[in-house]
C-alpha positions as CSV (number, residue, x, y, z in Angstrom):
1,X,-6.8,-16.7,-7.5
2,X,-4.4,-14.9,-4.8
3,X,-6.1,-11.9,-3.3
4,X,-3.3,-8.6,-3.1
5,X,-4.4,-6.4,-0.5
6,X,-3.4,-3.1,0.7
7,X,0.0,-3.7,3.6
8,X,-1.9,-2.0,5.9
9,X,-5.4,-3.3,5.3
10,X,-3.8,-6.9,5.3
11,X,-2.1,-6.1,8.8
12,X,-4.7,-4.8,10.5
13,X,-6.6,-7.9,9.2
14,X,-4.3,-10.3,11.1
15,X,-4.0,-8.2,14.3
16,X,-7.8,-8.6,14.0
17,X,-7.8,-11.7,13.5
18,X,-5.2,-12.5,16.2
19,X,-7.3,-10.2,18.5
20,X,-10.5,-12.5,18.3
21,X,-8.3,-16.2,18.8
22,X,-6.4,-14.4,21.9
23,X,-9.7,-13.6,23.2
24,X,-11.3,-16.9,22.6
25,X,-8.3,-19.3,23.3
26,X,-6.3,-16.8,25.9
27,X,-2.8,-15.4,24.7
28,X,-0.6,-18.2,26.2
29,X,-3.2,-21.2,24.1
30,X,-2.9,-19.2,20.9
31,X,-0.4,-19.7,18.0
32,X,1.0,-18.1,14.5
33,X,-1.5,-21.6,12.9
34,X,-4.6,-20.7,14.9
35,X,-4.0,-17.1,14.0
36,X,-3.5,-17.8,10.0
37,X,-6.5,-20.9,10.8
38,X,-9.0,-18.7,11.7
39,X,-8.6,-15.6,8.8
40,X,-7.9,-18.6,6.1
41,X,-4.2,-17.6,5.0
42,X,-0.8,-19.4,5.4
43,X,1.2,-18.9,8.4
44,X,3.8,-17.1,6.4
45,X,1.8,-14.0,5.6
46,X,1.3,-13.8,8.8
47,X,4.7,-13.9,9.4
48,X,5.5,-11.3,6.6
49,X,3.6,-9.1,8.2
50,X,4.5,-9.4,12.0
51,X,8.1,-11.4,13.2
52,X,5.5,-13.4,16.1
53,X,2.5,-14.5,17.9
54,X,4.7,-11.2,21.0
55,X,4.8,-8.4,18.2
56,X,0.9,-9.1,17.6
57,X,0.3,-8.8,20.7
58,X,2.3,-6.0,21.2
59,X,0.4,-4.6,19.1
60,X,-2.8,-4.9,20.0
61,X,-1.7,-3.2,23.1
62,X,-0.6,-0.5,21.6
63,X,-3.8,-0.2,19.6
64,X,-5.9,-0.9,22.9
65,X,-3.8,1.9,24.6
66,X,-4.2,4.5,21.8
67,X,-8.3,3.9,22.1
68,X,-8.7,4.5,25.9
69,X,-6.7,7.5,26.2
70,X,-8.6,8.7,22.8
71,X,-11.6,8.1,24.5
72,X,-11.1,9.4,27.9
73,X,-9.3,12.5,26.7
74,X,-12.6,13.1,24.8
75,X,-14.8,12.7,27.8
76,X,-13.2,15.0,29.7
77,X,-13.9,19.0,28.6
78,X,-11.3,20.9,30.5
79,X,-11.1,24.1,28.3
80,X,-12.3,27.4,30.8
81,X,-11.4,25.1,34.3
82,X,-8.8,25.0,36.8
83,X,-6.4,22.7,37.2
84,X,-8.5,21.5,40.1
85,X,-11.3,21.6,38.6
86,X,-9.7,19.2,36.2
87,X,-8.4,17.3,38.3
88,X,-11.6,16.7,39.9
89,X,-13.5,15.6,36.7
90,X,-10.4,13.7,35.4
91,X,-9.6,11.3,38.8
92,X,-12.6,9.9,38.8
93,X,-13.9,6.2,39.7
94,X,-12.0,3.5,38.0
95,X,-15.5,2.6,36.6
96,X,-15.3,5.5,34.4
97,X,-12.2,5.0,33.7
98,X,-13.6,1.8,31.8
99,X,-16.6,3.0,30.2
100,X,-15.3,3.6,27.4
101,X,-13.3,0.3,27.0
102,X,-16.7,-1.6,26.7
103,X,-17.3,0.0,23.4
104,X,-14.4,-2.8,21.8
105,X,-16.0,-6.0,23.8
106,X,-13.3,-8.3,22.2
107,X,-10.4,-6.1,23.5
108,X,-12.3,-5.2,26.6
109,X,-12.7,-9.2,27.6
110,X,-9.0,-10.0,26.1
111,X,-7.7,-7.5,29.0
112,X,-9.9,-7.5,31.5
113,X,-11.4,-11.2,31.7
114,X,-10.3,-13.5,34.6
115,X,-6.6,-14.6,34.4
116,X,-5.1,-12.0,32.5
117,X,-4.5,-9.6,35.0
118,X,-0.2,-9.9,33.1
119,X,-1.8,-8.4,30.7
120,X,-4.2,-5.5,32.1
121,X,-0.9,-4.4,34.0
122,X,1.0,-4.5,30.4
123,X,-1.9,-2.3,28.6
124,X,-2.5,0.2,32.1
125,X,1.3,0.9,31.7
126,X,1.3,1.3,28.0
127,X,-1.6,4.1,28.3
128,X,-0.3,5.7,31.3
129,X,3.2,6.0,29.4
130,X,0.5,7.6,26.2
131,X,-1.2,10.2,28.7
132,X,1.9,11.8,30.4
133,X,2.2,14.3,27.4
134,X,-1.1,15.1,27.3
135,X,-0.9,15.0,31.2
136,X,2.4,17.8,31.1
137,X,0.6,19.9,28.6
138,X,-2.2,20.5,31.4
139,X,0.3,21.1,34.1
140,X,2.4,23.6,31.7
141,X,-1.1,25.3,31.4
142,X,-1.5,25.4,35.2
143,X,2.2,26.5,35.5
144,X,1.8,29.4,33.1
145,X,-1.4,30.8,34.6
146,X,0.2,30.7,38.3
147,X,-2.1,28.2,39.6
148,X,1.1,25.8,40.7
149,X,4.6,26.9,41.2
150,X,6.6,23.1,40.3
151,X,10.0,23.6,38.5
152,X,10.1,20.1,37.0
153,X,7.0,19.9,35.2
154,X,7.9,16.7,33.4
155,X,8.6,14.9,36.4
156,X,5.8,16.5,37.9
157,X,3.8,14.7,34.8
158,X,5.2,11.3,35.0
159,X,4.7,11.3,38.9
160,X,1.3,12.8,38.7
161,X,-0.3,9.6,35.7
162,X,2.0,6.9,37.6
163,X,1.4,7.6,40.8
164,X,-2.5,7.0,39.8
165,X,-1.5,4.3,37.9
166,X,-0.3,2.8,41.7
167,X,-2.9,3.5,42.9
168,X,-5.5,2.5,40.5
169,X,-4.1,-1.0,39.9
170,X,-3.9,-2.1,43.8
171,X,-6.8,-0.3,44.8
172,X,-8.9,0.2,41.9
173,X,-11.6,-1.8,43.0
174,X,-12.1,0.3,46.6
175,X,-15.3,2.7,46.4
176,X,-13.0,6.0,47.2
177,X,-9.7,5.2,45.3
178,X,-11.0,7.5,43.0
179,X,-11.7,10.4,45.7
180,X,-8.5,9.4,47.6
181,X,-6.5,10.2,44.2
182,X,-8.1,14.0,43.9
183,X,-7.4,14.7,47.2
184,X,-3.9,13.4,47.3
185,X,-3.1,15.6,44.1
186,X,-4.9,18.3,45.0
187,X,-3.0,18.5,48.4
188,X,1.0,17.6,47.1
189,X,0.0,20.8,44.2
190,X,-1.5,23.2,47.2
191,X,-4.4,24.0,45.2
């Protein structure tokens, strides 16, 4: 007997599914048949619910994305502090950065294991283009209290999360990148 399941259930079912095979085989190793293989359905309701093995992964990225900024936005209590004040307990080590990431172990190895560095930059990009809103709502903030006097807040916003981004992916891995981001921010905004 044919089990009907909720569309959204069934889709986040296969993006599971795909998630775990990616992991285990690597993205370029896996296709649509390992994908339907390994939850036990055809290949064509796999295909009914995503056009191929790129939009899965797509998203999956986009899921990964939504979960770190979720996360670090949560860590971070910036209600009563100055912008550098927040800056200084936002641009912190790329370590902490991560913590939260190693809560999802499957997405966390998919991304960050040996090899797949293509696709760490994909999903650093895809959450650096998800914080800049949050990101322009902070500098509005700062704007509006007089603690920074920058006409273009939305460039402003896009320079200050991609400029980090820069910074965080070829030197992520130094001891003061972290440090060296704070104080480069701190000095461009004269705060």
């Amino acid at each position: 007997m044919r089990t009907v399941k909720d569309p959204d259930t069934r889709k986040q079912e296969i993006l599971s599914g795909a998630l775990l095979v990616f992991a285990q085989k690597g993205y370029d190793k896996t296709t649509i048949s390992d994908i339907a293989r390994e939850l036990g359905i055809s290949q064509g309701l796999c295909y009914r619910y995503y056009a191929s093995k790129e939009e899965i992964y797509d998203a999956a990225v986009e899921e990964y994305a939504d979960i770190i900024v979720r996360a670090n936005l949560k860590r971070f209590d910036s209600k009563g502090k100055t912008l550098k004040e927040k800056i200084r307990s936002f641009s912190g080590s790329l370590k902490e950065y991560r913590e939260p990431e190693k809560d999802n172990e499957l997405l966390y190895s998919l991304f960050h294991s040996e090899g797949s560095q293509k696709m760490h930059d994909q999903l650093m990009i895809k959450t650096a283009a998800k914080l800049v809103p949050h990101i322009k709502k902070e500098l509005e903030k700062a704007r509006d209290a007089g603690e920074i006097n920058i006409s273009d807040i939305d460039a402003l916003s896009y320079f200050f999360v991609y400029g980090q981004l820069g910074m965080l992916l070829e030197h992520g891995s130094e001891k003061d990148c972290g440090k060296r981001i704070q104080d480069i921010l701190i000095e461009i905004l004269n705060l």
